[in-house]
Backbone bond lengths (Angstrom), bond angles and torsions (degrees), N, CA, C in turn:
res aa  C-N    CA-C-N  psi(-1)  N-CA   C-N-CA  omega(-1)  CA-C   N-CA-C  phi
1 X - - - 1.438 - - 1.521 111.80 -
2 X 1.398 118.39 -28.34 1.094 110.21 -178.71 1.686 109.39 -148.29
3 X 1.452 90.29 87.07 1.618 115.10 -171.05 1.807 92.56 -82.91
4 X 1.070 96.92 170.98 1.172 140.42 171.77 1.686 121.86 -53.14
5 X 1.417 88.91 -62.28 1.422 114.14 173.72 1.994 120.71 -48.33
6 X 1.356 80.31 -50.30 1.611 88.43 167.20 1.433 133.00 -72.45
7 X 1.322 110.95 -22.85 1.207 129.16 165.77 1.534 136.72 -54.89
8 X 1.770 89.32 -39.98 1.328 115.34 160.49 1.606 141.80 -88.80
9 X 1.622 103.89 -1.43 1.306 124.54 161.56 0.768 122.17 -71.43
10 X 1.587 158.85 -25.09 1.020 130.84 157.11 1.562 115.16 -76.66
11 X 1.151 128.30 -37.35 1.830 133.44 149.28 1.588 107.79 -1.81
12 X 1.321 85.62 -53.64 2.030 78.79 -166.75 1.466 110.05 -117.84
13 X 1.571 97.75 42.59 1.530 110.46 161.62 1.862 105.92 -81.16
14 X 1.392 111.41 143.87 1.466 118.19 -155.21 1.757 78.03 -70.08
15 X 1.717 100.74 142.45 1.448 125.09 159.75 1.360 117.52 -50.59
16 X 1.186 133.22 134.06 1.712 141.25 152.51 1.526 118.50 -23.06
17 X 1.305 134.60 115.80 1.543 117.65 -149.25 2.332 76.85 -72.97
18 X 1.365 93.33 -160.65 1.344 114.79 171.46 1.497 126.52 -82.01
19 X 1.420 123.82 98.63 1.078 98.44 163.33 1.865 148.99 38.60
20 X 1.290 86.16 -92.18 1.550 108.25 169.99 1.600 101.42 -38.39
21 X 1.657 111.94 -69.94 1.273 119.92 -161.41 1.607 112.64 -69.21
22 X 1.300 112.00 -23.92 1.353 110.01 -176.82 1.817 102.49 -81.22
23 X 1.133 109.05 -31.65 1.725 104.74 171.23 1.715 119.04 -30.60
24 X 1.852 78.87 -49.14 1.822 115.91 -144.29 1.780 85.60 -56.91
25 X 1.479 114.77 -57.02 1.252 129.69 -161.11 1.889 104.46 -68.49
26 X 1.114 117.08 4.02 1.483 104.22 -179.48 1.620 108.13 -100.50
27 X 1.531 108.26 -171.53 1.453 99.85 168.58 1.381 120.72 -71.53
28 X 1.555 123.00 149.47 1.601 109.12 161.07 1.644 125.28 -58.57
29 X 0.861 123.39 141.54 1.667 117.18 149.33 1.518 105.87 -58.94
30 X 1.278 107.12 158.39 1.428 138.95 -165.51 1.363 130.20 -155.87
31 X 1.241 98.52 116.13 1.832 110.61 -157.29 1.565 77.26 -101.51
32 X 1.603 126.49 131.30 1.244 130.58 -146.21 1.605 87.11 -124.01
33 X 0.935 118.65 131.52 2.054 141.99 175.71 1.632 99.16 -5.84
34 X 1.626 108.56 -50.09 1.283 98.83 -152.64 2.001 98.00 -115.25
35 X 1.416 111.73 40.57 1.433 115.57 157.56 1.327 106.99 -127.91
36 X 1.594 104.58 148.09 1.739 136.50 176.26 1.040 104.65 -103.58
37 X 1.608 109.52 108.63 1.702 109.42 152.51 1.727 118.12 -107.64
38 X 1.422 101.16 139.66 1.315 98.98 172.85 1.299 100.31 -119.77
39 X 1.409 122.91 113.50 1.275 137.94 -177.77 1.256 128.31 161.09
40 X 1.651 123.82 -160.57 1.071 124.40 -151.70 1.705 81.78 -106.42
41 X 1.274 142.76 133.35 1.297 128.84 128.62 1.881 133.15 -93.00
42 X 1.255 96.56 145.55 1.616 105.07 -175.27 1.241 109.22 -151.65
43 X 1.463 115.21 129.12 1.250 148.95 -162.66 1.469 139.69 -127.30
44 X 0.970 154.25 123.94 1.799 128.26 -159.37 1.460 78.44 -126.59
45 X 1.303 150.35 20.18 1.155 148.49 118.64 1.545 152.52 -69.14
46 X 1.383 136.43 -139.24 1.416 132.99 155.40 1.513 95.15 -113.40
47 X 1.383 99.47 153.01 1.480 125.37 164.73 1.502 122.08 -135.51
48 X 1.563 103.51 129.65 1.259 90.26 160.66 1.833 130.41 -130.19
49 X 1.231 93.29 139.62 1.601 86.15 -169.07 1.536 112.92 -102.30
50 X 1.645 97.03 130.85 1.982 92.98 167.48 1.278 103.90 -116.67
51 X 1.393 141.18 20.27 1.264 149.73 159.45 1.440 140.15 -91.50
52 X 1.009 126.57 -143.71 1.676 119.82 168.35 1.243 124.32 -104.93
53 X 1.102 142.06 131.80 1.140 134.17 -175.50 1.863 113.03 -118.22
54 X 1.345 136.91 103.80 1.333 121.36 163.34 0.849 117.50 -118.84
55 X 1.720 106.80 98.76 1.625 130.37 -176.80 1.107 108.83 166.21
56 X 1.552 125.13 -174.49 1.659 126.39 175.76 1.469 103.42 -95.55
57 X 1.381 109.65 148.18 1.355 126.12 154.39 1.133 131.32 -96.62
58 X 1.389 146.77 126.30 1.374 162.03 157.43 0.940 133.33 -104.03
59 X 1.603 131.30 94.64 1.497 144.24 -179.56 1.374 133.49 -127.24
60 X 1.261 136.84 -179.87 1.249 136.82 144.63 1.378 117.19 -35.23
61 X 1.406 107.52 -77.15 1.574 130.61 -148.28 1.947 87.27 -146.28
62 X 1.286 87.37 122.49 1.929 105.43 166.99 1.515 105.61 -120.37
63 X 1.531 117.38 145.31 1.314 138.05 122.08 1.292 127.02 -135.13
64 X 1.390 91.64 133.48 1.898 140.36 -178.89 1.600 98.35 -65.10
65 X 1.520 132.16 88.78 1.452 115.03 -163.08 1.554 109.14 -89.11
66 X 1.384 138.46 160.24 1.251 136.89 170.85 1.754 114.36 -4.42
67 X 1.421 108.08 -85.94 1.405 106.22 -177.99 1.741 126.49 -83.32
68 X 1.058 104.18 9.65 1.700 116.98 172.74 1.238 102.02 -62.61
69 X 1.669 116.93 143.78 0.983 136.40 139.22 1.273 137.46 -102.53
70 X 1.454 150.73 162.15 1.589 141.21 -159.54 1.773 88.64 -175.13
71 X 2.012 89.75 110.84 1.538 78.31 163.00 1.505 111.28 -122.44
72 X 1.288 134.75 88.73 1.270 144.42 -154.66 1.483 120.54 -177.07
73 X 1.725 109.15 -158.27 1.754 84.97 -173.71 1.388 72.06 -138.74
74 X 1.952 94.26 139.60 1.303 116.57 -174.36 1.637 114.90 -107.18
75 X 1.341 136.45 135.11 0.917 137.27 177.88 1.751 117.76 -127.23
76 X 1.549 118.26 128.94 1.469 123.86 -168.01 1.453 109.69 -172.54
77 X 1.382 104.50 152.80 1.261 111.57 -178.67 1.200 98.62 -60.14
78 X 1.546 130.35 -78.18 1.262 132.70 -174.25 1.064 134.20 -93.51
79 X 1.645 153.46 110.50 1.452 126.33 -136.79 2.038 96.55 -133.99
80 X 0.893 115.86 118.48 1.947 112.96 171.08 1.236 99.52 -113.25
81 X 1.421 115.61 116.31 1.330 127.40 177.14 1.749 117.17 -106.88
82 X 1.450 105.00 103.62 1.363 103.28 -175.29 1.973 123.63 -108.99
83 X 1.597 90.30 5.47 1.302 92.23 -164.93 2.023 87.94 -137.18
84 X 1.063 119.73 -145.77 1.387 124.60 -144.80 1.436 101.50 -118.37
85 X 1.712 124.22 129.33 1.090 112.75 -154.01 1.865 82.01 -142.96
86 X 1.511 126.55 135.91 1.216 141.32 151.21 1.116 152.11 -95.02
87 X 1.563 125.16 48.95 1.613 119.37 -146.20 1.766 96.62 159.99
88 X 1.336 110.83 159.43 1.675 112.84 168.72 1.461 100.43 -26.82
89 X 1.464 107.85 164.52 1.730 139.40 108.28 1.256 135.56 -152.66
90 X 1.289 86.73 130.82 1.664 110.86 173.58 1.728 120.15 -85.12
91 X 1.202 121.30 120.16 1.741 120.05 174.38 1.741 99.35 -150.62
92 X 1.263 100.12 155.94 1.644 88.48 153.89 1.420 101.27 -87.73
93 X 1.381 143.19 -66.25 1.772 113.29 -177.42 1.369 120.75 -78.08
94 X 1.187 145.68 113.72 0.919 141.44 106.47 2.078 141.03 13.19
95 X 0.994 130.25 106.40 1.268 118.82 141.61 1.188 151.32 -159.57
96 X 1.368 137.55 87.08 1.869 156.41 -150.10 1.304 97.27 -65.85
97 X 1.402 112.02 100.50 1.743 120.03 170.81 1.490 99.31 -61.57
98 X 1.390 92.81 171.09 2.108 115.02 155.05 1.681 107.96 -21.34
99 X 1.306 93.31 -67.89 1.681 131.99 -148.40 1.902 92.56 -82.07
100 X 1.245 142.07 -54.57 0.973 119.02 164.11 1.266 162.76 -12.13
101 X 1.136 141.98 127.40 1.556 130.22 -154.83 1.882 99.90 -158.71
102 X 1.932 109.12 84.90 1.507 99.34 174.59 1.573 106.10 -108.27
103 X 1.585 93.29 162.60 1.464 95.88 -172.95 1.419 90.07 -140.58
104 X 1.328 108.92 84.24 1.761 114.25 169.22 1.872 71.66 -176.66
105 X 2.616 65.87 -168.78 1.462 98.61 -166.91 1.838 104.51 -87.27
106 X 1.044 122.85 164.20 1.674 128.15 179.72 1.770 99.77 -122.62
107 X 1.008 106.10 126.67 2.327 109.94 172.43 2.059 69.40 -129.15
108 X 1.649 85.71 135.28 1.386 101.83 178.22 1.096 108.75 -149.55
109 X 1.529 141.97 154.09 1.699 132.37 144.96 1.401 98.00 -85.17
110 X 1.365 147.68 -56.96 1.236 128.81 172.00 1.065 109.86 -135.45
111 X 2.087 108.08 147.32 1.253 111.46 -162.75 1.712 85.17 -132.88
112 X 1.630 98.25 170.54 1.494 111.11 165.14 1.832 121.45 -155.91
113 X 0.944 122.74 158.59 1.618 107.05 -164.48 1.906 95.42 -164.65
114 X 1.314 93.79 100.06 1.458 126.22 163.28 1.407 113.68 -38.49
115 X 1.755 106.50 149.31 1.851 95.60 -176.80 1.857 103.03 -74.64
116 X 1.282 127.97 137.33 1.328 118.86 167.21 1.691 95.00 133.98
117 X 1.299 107.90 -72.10 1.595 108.76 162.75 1.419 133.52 14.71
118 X 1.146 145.15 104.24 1.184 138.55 -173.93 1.830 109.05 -116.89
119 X 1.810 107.09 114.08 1.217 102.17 176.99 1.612 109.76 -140.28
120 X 1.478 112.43 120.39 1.256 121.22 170.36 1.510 132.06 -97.10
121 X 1.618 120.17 105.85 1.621 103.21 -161.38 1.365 89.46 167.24
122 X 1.677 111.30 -144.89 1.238 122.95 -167.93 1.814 107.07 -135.00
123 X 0.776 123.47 118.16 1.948 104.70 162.03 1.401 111.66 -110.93
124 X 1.561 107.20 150.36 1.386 120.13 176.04 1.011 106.67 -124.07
125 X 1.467 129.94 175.14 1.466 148.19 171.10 1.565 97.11 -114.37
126 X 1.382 103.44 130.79 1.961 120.33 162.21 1.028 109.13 -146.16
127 X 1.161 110.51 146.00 1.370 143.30 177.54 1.581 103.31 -40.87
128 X 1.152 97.42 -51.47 1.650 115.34 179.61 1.820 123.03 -161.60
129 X 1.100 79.58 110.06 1.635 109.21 -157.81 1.592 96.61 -68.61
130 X 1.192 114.55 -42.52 1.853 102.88 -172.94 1.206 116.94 -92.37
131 X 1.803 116.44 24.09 1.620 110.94 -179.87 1.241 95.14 -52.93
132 X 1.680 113.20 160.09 1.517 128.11 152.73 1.060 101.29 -57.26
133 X 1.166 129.42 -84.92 2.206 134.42 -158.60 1.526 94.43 -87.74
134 X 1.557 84.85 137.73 1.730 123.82 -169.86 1.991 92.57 -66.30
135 X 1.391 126.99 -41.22 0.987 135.10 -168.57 2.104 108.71 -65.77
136 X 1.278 115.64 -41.27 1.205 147.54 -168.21 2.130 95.23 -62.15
137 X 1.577 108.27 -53.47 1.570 119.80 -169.56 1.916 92.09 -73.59
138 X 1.134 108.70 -24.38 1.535 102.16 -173.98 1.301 113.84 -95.37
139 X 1.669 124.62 144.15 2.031 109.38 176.42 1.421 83.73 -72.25
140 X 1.725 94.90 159.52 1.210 113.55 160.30 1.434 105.15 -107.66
141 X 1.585 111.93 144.91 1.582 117.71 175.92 1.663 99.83 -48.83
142 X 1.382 92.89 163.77 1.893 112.50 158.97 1.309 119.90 -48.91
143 X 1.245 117.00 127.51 1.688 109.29 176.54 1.458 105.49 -42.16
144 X 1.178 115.46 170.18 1.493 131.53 174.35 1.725 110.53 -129.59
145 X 1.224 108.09 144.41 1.814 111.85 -174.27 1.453 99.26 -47.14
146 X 0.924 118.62 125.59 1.759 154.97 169.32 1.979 92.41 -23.63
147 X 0.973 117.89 151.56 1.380 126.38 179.13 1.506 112.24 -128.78
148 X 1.539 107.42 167.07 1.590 89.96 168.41 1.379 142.01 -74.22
149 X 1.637 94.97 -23.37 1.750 113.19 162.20 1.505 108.11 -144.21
150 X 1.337 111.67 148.94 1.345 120.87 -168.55 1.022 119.22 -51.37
151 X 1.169 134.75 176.43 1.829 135.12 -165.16 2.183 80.73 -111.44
152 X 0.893 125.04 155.32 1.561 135.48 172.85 1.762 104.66 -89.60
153 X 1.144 129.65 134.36 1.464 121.16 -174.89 1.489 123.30 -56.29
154 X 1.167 121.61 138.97 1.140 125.90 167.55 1.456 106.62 -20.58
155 X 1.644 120.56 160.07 1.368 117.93 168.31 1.719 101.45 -90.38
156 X 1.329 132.00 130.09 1.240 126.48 146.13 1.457 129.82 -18.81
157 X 1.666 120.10 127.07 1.094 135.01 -163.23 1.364 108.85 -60.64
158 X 1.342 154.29 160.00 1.843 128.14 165.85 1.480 95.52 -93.28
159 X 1.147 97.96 170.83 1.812 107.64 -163.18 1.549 97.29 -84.65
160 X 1.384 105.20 -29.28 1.782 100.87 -166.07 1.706 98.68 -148.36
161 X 1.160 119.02 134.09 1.201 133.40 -161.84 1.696 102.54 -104.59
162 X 1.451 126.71 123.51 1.648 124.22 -173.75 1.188 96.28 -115.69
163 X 1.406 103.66 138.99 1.679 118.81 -176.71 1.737 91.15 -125.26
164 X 1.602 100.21 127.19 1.523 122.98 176.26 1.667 100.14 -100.08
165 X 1.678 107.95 156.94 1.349 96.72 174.20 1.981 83.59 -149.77
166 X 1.099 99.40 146.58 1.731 101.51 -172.75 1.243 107.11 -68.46
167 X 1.425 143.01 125.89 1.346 136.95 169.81 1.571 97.71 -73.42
168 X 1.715 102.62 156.06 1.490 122.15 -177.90 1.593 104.43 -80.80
169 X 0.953 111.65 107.58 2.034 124.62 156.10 1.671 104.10 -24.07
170 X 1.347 101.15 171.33 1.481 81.11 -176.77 1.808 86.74 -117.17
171 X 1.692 117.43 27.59 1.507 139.27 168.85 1.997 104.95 -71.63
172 X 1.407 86.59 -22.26 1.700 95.55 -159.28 1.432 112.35 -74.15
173 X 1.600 127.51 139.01 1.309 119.44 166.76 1.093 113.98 -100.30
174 X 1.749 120.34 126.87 1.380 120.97 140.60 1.584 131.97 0.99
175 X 1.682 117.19 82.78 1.528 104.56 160.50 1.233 117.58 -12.83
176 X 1.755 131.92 141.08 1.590 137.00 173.47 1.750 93.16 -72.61
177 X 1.299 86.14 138.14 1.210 97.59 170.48 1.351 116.34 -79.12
178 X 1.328 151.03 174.01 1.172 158.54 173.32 1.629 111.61 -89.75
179 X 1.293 124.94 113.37 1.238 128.04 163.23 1.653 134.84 -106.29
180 X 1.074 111.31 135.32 1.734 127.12 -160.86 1.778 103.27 -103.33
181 X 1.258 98.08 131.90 1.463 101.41 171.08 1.749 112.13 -102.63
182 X 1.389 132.99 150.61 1.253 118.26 177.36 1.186 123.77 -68.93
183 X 1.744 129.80 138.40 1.416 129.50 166.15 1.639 106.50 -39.80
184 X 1.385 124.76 126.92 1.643 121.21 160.42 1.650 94.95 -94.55
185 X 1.434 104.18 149.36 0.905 116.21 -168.34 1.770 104.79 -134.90
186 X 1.437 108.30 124.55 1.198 116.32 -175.82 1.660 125.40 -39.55
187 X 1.389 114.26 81.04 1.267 110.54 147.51 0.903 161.89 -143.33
């Protein structure tokens, strides 16, 4: 009546998946066309926004819908951007619909960008795009023989580099132009 066997049936009832994955499997939240958030959002799910967003986003799984806007820096495992985005993003996938329009930088493991797409900025490839520390997505060289006091860290790279060029006074003369005389021709 009371073997063993039974004892151990419920034992090797399948485990609770993770967290993470059980998020993954529910509905997204949905910031709906006609709500304004100004803030931080965070999620251990998907979201999708067709509204405004002023702040960063952090999720599982994002989509950027047709008329959404986002002016902040977005971070997600998976990101489809179909509407208008202002600020970083970081995901390992990536993807810039038709209808899209970003104007920042992209750190991605994989990206993709549809004909129509509009993106102004920079993209990179990392290993892993959602480290916390900027230092962590980059190798660091080989240690070096130990010193007597530490070297102070590198200064941080700037995100975007501005090139000035002097406008002309209106003191300035016109380079000479080059003048041509006509071939004469024997006749």
């Amino acid at each position: 009546m009371f073997s063993s066997k039974k004892d151990s049936a419920p034992a090797a009832a399948p485990s609770v998946p993770p967290l993470k994955r059980a998020a993954r499997s529910s509905a997204p939240s949905i910031i709906s066309a006609d709500l304004v958030v100004n803030g931080t959002l965070t999620s251990t799910g998907d979201i999708q926004i067709d509204g405004r967003v002023e702040g960063d986003v952090h999720s599982a799984g994002l989509v950027v819908g047709d008329k959404a806007f986002i002016h902040g820096e977005i971070m997600a495992e998976e990101i489809t951007i179909r509407g208008r985005v202002q600020g970083s993003v970081r995901a390992r996938k990536v993807l810039l619909c038709s209808t899209s329009h970003v104007e920042g930088n992209i750190l991605h493991e994989a990206f993709a960008v549809e004909t129509g797409a509009f993106f102004e900025g920079n993209c990179r490839h990392a290993d892993n795009p959602l480290a916390d520390d900027p230092a962590k997505r980059i190798a660091s060289p080989a240690p070096s023989t130990p010193a007597a006091a530490p070297a102070p860290p590198p200064a941080p790279a700037p995100a975007f580099t501005t090139v000035t060029r002097p406008m002309p006074t209106s003191d300035a003369r016109p380079a000479a132009a080059a003048t041509f005389a006509p071939l004469k021709t024997g006749a």
